[in-house]
Backbone bond lengths (Angstrom), bond angles and torsions (degrees), N, CA, C in turn:
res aa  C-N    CA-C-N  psi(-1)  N-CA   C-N-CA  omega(-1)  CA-C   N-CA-C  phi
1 X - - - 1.460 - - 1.523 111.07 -
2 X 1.473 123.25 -48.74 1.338 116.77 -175.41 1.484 121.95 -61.12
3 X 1.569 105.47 -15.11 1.767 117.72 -173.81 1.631 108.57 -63.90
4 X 1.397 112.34 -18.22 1.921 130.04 175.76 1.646 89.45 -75.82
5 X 1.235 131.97 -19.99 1.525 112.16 -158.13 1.435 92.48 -94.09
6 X 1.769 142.28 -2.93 0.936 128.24 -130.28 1.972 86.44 -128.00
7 X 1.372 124.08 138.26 1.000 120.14 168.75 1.770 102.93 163.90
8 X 0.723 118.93 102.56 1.470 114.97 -158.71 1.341 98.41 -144.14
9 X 1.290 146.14 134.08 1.533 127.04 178.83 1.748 103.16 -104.27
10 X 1.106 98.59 142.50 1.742 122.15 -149.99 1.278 100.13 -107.47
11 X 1.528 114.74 125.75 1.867 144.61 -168.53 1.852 72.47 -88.50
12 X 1.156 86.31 135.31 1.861 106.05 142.24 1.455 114.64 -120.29
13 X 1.713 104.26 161.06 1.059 101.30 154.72 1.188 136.89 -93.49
14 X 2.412 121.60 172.61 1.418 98.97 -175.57 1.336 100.89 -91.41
15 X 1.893 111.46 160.06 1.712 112.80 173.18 1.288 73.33 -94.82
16 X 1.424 101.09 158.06 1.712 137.38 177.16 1.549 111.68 -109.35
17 X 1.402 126.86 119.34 1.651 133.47 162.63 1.403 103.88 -12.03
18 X 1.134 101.22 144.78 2.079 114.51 142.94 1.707 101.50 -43.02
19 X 1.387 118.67 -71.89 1.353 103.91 -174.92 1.594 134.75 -55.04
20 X 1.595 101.40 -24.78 1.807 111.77 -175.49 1.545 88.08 -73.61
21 X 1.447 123.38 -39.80 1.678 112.09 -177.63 1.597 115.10 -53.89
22 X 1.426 98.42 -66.75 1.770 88.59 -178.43 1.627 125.95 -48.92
23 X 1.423 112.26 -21.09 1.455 121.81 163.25 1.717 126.77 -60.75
24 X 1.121 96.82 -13.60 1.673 88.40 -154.00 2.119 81.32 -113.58
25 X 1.414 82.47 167.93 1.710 96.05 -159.71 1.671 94.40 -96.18
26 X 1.355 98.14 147.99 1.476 98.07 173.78 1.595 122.94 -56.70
27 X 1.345 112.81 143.16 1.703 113.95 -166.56 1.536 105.90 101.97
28 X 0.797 125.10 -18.20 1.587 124.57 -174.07 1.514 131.72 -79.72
29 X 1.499 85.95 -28.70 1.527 116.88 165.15 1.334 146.87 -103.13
30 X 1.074 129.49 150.90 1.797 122.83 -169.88 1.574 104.54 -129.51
31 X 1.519 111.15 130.69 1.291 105.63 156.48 1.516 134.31 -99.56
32 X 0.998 134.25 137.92 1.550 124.31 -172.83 1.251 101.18 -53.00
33 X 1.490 121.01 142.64 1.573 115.70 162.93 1.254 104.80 -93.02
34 X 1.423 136.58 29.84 1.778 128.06 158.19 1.211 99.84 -132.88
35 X 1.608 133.65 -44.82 1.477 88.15 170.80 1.233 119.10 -113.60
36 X 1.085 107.52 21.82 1.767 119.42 174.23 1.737 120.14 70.99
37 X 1.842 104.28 13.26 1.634 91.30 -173.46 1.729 95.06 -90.27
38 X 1.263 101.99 165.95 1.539 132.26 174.70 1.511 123.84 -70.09
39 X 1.640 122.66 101.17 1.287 115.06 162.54 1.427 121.24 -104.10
40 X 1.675 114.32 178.06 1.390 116.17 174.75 1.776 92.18 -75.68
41 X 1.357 125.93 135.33 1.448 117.54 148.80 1.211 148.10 -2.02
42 X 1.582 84.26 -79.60 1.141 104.13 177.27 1.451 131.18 -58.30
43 X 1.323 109.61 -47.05 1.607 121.39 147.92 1.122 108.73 -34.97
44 X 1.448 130.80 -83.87 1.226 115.87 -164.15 1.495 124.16 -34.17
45 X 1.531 109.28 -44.50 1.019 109.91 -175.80 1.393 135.37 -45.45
46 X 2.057 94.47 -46.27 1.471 113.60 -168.55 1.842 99.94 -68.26
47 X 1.373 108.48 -18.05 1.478 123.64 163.13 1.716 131.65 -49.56
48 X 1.517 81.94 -17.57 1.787 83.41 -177.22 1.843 103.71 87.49
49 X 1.188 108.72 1.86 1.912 102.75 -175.85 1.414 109.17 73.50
50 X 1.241 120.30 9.13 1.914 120.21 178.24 2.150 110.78 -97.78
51 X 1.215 101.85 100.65 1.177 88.28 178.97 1.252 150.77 -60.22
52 X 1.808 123.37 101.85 1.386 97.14 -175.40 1.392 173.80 -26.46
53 X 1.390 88.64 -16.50 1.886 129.30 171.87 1.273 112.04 -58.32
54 X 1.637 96.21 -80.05 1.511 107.44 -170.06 1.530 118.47 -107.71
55 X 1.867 94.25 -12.72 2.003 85.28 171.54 2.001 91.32 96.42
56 X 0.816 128.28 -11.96 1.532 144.98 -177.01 1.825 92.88 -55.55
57 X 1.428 116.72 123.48 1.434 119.94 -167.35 1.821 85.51 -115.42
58 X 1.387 93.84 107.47 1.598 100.68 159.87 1.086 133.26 -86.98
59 X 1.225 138.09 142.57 1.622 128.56 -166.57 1.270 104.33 -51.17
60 X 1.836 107.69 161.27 1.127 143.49 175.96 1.637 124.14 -100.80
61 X 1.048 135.71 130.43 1.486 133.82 176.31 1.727 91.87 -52.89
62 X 1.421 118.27 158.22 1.591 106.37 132.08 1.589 144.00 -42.96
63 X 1.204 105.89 -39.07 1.465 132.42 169.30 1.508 131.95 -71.41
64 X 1.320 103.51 -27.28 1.448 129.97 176.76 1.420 96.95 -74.29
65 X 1.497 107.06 -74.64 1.855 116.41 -179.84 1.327 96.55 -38.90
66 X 1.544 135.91 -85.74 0.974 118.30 -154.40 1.477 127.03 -59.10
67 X 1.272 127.04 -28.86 1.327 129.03 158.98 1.603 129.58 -58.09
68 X 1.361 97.50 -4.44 1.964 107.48 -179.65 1.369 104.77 -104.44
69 X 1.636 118.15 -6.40 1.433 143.79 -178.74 1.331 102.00 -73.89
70 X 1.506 112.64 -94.60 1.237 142.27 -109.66 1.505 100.95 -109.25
71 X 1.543 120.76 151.17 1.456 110.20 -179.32 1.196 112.71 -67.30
72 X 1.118 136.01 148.80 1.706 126.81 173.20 1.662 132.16 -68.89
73 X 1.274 105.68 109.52 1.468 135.82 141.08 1.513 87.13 128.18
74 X 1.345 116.58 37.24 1.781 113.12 -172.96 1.569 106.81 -101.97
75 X 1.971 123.77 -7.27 0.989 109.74 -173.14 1.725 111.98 -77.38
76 X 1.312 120.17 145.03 1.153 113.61 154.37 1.087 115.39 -105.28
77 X 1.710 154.03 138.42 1.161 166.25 -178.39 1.851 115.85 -67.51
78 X 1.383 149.10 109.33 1.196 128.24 157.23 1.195 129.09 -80.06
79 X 0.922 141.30 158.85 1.250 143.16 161.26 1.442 115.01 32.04
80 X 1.620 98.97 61.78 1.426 106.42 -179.66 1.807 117.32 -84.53
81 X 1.296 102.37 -2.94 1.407 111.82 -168.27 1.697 117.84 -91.53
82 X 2.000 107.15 -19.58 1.163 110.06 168.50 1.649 135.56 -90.97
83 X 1.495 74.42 136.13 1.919 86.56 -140.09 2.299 97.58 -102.71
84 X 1.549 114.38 169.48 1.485 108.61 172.43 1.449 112.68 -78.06
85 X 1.381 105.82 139.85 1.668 102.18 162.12 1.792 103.62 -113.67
86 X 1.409 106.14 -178.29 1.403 110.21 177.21 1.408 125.40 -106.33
87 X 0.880 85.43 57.91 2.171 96.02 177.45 1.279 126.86 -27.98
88 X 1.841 119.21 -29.89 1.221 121.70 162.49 1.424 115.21 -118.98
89 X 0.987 121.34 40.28 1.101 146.66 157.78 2.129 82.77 49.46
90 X 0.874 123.26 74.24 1.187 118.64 167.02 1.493 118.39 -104.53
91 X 1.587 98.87 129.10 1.594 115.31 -169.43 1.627 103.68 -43.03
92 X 1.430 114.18 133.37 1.789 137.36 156.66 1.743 92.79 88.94
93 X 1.151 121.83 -21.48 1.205 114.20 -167.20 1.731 119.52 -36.16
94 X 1.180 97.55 -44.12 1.896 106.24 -177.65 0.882 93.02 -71.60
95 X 1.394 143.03 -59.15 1.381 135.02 -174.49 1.389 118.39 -30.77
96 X 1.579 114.96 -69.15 1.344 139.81 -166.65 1.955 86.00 -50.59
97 X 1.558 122.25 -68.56 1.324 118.08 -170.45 1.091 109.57 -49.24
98 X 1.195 135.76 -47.07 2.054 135.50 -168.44 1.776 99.24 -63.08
99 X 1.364 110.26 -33.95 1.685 110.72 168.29 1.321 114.90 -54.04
100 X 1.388 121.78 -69.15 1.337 127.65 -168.65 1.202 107.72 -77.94
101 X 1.382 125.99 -21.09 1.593 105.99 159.47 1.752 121.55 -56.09
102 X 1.575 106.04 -52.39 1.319 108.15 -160.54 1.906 87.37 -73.06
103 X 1.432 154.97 -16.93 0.885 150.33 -169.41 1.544 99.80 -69.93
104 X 1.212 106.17 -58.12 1.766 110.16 -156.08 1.366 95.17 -122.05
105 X 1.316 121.08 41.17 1.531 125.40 169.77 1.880 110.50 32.25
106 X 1.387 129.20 33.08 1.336 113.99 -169.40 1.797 98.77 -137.72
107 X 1.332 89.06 162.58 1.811 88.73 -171.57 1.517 111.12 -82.60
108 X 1.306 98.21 -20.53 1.805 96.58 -166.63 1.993 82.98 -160.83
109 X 1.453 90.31 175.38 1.825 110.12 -149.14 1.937 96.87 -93.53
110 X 1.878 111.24 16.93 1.097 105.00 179.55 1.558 103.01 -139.49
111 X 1.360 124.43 158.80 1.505 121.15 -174.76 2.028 95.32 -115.53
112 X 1.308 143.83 105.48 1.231 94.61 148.51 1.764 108.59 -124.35
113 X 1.580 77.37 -170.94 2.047 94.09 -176.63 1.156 126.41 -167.01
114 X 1.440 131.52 -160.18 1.369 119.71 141.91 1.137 107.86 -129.06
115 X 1.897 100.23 164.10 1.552 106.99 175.99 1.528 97.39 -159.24
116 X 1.586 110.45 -165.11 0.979 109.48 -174.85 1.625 104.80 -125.60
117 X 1.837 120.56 149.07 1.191 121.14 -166.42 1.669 94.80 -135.00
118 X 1.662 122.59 109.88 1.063 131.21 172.59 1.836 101.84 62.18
119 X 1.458 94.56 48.33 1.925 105.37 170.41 1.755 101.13 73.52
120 X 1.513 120.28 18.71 1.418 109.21 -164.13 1.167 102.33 -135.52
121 X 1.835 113.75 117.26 1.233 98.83 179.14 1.714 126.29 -86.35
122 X 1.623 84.51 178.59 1.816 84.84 -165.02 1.529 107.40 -158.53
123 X 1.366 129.30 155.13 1.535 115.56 168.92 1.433 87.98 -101.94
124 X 1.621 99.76 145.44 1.427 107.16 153.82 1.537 119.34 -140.23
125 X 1.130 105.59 176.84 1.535 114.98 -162.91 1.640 100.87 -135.99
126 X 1.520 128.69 150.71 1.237 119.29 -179.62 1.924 95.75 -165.06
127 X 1.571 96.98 117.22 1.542 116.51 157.51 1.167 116.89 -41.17
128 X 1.495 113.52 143.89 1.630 116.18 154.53 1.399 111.97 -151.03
129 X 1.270 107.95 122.99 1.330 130.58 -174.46 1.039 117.69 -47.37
130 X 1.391 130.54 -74.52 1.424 145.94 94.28 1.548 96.60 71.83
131 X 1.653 121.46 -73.13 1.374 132.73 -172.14 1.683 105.63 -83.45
132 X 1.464 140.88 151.90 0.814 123.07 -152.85 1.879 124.33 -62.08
133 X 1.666 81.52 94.04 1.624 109.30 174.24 1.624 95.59 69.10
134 X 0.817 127.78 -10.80 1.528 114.75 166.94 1.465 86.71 118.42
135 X 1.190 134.54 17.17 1.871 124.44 -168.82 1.184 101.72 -72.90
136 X 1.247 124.37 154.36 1.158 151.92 136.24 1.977 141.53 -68.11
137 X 1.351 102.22 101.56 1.245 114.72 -162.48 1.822 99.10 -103.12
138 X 1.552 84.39 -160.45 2.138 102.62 176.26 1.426 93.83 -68.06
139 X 1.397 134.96 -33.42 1.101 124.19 -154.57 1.458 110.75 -106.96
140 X 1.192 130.20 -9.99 1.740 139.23 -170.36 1.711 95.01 -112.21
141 X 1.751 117.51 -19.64 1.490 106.04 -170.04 1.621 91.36 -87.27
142 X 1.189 112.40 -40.91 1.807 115.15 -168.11 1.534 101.39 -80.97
143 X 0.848 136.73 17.01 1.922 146.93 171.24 1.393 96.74 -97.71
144 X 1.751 125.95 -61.68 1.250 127.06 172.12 1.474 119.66 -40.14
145 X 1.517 94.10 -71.75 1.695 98.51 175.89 1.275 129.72 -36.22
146 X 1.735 112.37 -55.90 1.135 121.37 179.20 1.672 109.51 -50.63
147 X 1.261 103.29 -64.79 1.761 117.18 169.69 1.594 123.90 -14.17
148 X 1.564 93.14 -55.57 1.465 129.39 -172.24 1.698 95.62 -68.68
149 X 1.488 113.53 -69.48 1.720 104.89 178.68 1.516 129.84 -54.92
150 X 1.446 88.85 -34.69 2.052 95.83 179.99 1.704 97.41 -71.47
151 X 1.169 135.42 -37.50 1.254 120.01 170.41 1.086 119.32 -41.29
152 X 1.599 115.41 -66.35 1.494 132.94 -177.20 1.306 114.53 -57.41
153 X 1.457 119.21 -21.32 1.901 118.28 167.71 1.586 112.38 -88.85
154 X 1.600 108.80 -22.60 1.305 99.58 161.88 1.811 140.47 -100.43
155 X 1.840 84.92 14.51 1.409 86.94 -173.18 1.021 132.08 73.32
156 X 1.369 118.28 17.26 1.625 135.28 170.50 1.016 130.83 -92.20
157 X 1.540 132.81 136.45 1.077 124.63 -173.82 1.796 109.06 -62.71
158 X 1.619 135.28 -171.67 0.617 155.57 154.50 1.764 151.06 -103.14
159 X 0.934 126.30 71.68 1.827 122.34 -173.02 1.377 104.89 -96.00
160 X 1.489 105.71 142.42 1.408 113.23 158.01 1.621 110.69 -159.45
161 X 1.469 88.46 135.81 1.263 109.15 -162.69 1.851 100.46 -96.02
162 X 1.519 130.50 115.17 1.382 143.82 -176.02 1.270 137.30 -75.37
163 X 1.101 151.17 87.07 1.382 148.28 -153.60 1.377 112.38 -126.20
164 X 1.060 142.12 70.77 1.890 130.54 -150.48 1.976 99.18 -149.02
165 X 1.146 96.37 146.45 1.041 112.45 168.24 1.454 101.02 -103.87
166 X 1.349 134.76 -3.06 1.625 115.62 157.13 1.698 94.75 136.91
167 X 1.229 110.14 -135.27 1.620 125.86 -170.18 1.536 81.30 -89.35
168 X 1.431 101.44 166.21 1.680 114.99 -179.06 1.919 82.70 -125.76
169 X 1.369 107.66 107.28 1.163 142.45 178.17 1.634 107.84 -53.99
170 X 1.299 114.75 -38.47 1.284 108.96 173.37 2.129 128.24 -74.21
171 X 1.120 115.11 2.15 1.285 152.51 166.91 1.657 117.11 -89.40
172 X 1.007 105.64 -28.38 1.856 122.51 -177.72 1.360 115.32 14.44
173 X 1.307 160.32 115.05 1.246 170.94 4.78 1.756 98.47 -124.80
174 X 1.332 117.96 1.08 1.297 109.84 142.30 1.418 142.31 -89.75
175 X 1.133 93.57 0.38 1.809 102.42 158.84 1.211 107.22 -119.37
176 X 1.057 120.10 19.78 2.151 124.60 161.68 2.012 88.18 -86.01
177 X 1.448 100.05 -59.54 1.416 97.28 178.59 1.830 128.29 -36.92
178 X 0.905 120.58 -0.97 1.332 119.84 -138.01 2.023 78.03 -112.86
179 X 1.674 87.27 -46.31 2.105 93.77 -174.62 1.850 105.37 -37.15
180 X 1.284 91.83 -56.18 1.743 119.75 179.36 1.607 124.54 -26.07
181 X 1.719 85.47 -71.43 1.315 108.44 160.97 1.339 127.73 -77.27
182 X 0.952 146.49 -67.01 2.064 125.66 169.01 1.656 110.68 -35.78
183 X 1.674 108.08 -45.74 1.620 81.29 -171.40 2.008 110.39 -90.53
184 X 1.318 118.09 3.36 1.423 106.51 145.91 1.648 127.41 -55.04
185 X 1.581 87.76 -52.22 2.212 97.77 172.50 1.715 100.43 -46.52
186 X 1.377 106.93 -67.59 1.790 104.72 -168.10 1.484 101.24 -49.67
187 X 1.546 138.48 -63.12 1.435 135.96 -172.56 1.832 100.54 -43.38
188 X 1.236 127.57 -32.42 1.631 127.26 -166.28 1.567 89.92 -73.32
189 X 1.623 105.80 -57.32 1.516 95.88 -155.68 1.463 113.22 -85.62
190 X 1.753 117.74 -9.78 1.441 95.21 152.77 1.822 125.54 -87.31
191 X 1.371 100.12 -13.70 1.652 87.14 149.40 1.616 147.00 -46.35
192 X 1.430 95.24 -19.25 1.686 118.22 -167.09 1.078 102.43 -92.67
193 X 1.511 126.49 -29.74 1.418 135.02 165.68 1.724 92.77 123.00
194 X 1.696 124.99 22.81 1.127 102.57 -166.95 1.764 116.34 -102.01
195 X 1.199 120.41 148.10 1.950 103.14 -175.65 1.113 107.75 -106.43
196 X 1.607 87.91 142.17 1.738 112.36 -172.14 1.883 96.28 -108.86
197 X 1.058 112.90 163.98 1.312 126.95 -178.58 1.436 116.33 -154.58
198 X 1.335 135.07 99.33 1.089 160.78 149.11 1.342 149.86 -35.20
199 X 1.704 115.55 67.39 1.709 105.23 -149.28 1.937 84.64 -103.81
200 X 1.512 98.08 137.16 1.399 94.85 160.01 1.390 130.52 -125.36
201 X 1.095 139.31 151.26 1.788 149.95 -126.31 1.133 101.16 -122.24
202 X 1.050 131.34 155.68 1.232 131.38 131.64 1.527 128.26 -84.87
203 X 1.964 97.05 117.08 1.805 122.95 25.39 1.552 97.40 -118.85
204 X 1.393 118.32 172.41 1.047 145.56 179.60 1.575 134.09 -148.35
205 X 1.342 104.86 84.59 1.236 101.51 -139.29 1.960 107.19 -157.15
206 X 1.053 135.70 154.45 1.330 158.15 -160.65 1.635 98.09 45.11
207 X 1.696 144.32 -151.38 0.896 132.99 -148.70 1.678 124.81 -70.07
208 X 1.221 101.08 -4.12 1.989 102.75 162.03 1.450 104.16 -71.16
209 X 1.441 129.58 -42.39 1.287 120.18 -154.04 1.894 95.07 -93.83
210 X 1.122 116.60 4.21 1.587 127.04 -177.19 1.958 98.52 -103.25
211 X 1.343 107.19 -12.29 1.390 77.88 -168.12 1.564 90.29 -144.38
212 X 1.824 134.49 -110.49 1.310 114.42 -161.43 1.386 118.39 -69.02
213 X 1.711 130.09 17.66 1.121 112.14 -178.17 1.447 119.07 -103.90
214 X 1.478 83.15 2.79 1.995 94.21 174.90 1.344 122.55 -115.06
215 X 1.372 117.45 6.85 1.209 109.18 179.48 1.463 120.39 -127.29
216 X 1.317 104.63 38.32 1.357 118.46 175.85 1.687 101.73 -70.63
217 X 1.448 121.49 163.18 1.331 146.06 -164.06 2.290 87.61 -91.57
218 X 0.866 115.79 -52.09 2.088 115.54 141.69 1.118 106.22 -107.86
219 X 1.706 105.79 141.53 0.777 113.65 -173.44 1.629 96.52 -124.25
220 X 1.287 129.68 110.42 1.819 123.89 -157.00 1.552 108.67 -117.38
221 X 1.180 137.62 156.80 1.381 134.39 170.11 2.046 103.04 -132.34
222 X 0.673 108.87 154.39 1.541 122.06 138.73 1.075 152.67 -64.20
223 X 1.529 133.20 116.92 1.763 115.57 -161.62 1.149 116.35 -46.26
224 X 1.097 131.58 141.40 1.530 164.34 -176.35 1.584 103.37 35.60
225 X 1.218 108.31 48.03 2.019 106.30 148.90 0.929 99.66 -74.24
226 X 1.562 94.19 176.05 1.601 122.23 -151.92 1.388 95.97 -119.37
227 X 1.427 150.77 111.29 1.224 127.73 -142.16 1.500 83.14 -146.68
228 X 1.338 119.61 116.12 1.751 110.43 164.30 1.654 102.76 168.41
229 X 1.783 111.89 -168.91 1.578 115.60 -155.34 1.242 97.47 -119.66
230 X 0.657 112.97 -57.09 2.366 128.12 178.46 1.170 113.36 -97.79
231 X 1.354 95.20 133.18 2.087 95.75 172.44 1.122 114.89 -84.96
232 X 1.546 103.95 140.03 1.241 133.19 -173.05 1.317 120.42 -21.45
233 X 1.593 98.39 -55.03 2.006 102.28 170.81 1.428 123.64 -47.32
234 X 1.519 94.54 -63.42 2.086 117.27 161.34 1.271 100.13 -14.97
235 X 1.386 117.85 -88.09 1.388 140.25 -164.95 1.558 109.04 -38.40
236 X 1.979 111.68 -64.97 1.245 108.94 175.76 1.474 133.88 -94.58
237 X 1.102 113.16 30.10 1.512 140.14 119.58 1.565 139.53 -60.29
238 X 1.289 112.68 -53.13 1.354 126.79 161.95 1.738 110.48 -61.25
239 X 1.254 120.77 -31.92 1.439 103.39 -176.21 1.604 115.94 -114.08
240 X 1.791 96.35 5.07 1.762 99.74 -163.58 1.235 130.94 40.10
241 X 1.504 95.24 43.34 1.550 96.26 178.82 2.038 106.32 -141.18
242 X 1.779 121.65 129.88 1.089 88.29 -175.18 1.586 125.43 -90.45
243 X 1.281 142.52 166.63 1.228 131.99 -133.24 1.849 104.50 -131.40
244 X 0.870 133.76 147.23 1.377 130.94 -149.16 1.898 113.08 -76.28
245 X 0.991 112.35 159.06 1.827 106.47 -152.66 1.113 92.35 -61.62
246 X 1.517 131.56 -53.43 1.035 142.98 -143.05 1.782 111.35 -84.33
247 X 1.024 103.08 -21.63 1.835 120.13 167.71 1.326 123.45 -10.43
248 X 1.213 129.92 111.21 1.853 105.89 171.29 1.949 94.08 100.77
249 X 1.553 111.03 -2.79 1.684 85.29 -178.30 1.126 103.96 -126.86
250 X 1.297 115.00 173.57 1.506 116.33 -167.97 1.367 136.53 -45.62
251 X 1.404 86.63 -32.08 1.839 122.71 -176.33 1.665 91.32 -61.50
252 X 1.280 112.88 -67.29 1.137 121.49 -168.10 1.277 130.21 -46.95
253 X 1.508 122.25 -31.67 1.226 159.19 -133.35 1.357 106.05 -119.82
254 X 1.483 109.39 -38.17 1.554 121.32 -169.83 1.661 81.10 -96.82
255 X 1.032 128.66 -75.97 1.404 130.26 -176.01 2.080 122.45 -19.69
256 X 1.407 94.50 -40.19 1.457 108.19 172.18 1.496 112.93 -107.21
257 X 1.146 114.09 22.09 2.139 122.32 142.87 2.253 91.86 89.16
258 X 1.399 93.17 31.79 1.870 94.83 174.94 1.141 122.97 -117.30
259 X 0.958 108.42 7.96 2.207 143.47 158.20 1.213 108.48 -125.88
260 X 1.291 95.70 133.49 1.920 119.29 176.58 1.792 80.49 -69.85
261 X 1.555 118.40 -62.22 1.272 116.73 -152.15 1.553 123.84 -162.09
262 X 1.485 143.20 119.85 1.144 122.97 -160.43 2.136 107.60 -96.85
263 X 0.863 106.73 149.08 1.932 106.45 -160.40 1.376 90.93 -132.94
264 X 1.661 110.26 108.14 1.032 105.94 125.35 1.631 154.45 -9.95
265 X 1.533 116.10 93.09 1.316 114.60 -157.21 1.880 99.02 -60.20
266 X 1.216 121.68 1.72 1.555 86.39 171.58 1.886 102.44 -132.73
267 X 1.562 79.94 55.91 1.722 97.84 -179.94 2.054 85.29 -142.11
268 X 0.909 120.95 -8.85 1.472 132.68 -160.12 1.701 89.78 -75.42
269 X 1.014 138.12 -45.98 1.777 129.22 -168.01 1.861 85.69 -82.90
270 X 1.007 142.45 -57.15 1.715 137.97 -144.35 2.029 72.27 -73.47
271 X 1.064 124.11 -67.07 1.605 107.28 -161.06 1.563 112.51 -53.29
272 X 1.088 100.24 -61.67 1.774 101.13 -174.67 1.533 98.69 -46.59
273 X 1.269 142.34 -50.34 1.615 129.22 -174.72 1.634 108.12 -66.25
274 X 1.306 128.89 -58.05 1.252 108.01 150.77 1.393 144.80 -6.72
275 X 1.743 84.83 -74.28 1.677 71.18 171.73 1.644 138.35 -92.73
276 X 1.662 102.86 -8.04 1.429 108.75 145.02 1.385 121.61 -48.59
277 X 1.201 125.00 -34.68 1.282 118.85 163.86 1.839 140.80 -80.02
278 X 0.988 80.61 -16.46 1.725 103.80 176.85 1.793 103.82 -70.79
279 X 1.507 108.39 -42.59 1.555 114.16 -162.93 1.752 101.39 -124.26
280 X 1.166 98.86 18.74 1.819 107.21 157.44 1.610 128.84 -68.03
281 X 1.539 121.21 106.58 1.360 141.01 -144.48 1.818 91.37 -67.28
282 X 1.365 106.86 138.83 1.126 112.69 170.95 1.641 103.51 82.35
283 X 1.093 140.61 -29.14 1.523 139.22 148.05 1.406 102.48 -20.17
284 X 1.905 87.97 -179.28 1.448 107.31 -176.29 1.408 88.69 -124.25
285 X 1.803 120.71 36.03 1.582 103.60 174.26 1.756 90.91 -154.10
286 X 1.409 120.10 58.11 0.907 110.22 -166.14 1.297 105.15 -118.61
């Protein structure tokens, strides 16, 4: 059914000469990291980061996603001010955070808020890799939660878009805590009758991809994320057996019934309004 939601006509970017390359100043340019050809930047950008070549979906800022979302100037920001501390006082840790702040201008490795998507409001939430690897700490699990309840007091639906390399290890069984807590919030607010929707990124993977990024009411990925709990080696080690190339990706995942559906990021705004509209309270499609 969602394959009707999909039809969007698709910007490429331009490739540039051998000669426009040696002209242009370093920074200006991007190479695909799969098939390695050369764009202008900036293009890419206005591209959404998906390469025209091969279709290869390169990460997203937090800020980027939500701005390729949301109607314009409708986001409001929550709890942009709660920031990580070091609970076990583990060596460089502050350090490493004062980096990735001043890198990706953000306090912690998650954005959320509300806004509105095709006149419809919604809270959303959006990963960024970007911050360390996209992990999830005391401070990125209680951003969710919170996120997750102010929805459910305002009667809003829910999206969040996933980007994590897992628990942030330097936090140690306080960012195991964090799995616990968001997917108790999601079990409350689909108790309430409220829908959550679930897109995951590449990557998505150790305790995000174990806990709120799979149990959304959709559960969506992106072509060829990396979607899973144990690495690949782990795994085929543990079972002595080797495990198929394609393993761990979206394709794979959707293929064995663990994706509703994989969406094209520049089919990603026509679905989400859809289905904000399909399950809009007081409708005739609710």
């Amino acid at each position: 059914m969602l394959k009707d939601f999909f039809g969007k006509k698709r910007k490429y970017a331009t490739v540039p000469n051998e000669q426009s390359k040696l002209d242009i100043p370093e920074g200006l340019m991007k190479k695909c990291d799969n098939c390695h050809k050369i764009y202008y930047r900036k293009e890419m950008n206005k591209n959404l980061n998906v390469c025209p070549n091969c279709d290869y979906h390169h990460p997203l800022s937090a800020w980027d996603r939500i701005h390729s979302l949301v109607d314009e100037g409708t986001f409001t920001e929550w709890d942009s001010g709660l920031t990580s501390a070091n609970p076990l006082e583990f060596p460089g840790y502050e350090g490493k955070i004062a980096k990735d702040r001043e890198k990706t201008g953000l306090n912690e490795s998650v954005v959320c808020g509300k806004a509105s998507i095709g006149n419809q409001s919604t809270a959303l939430a959006a990963m960024d890799s970007g911050f360390r690897m996209g992990s999830v700490g005391s401070a990125a699990g209680e951003k969710i939660a919170r996120a997750i309840e102010q929805a459910n007091e305002e009667s809003l639906p829910f999206i969040i878009f996933t980007a994590s390399g897992g628990a942030r290890m330097q936090e140690g069984v306080l960012s195991l805590m964090q799995m616990a807590k968001t997917s108790v919030a999601v079990k409350r607010f689909s108790e309430a009758g409220q829908l959550m929707i679930s897109v995951m990124t590449h990557p998505t993977t150790g305790g995000v991809s174990a806990s709120f990024a799979s149990i959304g009411d959709y559960n969506f990925a992106e072509p060829g994320a990396l979607i899973g709990f144990a690495g690949r080696r782990v795994i085929e080690q543990t079972i002595n057996e080797e495990l198929p190339d394609d393993f761990q990706t979206a394709e794979f995942l959707y293929n064995h019934g663990q994706l509703d559906s994989i969406i094209h990021r520049h089919d990603m705004t026509s679905t989400l309004e859809t289905l904000l509209l399909m399950h809009q309270k007081g409708g005739e499609q609710t």
